[in-house]
N, C-alpha and C positions, 0 to 999 in steps of 0.2 A: 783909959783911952777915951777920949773925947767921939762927938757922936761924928764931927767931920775928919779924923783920923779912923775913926772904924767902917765911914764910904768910904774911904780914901783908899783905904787897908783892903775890902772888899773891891772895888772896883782894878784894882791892881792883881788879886786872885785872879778873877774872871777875865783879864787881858791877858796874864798866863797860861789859863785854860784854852782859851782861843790860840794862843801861838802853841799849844802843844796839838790840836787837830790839824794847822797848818803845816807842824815838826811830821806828823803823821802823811801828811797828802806828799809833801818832801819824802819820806821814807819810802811808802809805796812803790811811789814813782820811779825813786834810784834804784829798785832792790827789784823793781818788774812786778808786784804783788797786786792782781787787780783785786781780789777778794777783801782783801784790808782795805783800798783804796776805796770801793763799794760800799764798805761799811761804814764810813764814814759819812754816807748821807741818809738824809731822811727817805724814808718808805717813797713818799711825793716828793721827791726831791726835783729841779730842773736845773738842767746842765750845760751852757750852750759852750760847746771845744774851741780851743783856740785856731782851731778853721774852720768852725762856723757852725758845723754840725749841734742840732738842737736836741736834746737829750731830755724826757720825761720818765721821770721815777725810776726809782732805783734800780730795780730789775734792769732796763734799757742801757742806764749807766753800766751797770754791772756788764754786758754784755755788751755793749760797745769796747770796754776797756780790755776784755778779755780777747777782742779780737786784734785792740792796737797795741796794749801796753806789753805781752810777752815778747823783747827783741825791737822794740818801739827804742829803748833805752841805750842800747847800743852803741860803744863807742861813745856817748854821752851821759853828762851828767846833768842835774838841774837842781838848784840852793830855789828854796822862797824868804821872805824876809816880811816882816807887817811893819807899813808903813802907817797903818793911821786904822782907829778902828772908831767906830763911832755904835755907840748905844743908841738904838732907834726904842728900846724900852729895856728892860734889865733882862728880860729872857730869849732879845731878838739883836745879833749885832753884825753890822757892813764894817766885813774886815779888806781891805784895801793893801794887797799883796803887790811885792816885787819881786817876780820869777827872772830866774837867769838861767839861761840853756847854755851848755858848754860843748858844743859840738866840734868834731873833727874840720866841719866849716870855719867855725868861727861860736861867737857868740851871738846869744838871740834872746831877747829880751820881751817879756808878758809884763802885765800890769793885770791880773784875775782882779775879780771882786769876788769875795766868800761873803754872801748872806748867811748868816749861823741862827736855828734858834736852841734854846736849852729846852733841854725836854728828860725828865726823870733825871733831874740831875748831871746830863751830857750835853757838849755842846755841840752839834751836829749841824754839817752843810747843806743847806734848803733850796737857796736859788743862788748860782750862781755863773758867771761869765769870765773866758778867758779870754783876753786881749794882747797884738803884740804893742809894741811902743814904737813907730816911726822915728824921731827921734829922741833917744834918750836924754833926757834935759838933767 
């Protein structure tokens, strides 16, 4: 294998790795599981909710989620999907999600940003924002 088929090969790994944390934040979410979802970020992690609510390090996360996410879920479901990820260096990457809520309302659409970095081999959520989409284009 050639040295630009073995990035190629590798950087294609590591876009898979990132959509399985994001398959993760998707599970949590659907299944009510804040403790899994917690785990998912760094120690320092910051979190700001898709209402706006600003969230520092893990612990906070953790407990924030443990107060909204059991019965948060109800009568709803919610899919993520990576629309675009960008390598800011090989161990730091801005994954650029599209959330879909499926509520008894209707449908409600986020556009997160996952800053991820790798750390001991895992690729783990550091800073990140959830956003809804006014219109969906």
């Amino acid at each position: 294998m050639s040295p630009t088929n073995i990035a190629a090969a590798t950087r294609e790994s590591e876009i898979e790795a990132l959509r399985q944390v994001v398959a993760a934040v998707e599970h949590s979410q659907n299944n009510e599981l804040p403790d899994e979802f917690a785990g998912l970020f760094r120690d320092d992690a910051i979190w700001t909710t898709g209402g706006g609510k600003r969230l520092f390090g893990r612990e906070a996360i953790s407990a924030f989620t443990h107060q909204v996410l059991p019965g948060g879920m109800r009568g709803s479901t919610v899919t993520f999907e990576v629309e675009h990820v960008l390598f800011i260096r090989p161990d730091v990457a801005a994954v650029k999600v599209r959330q879909v809520y499926e509520t008894p309302d209707g449908q409600e659409v986020g556009t997160p940003m996952f800053v991820m970095s790798k750390e001991e081999g895992q690729w783990r959520l550091t800073a990140c924002q959830n956003t809804s989409v006014l219109d969906d284009e």
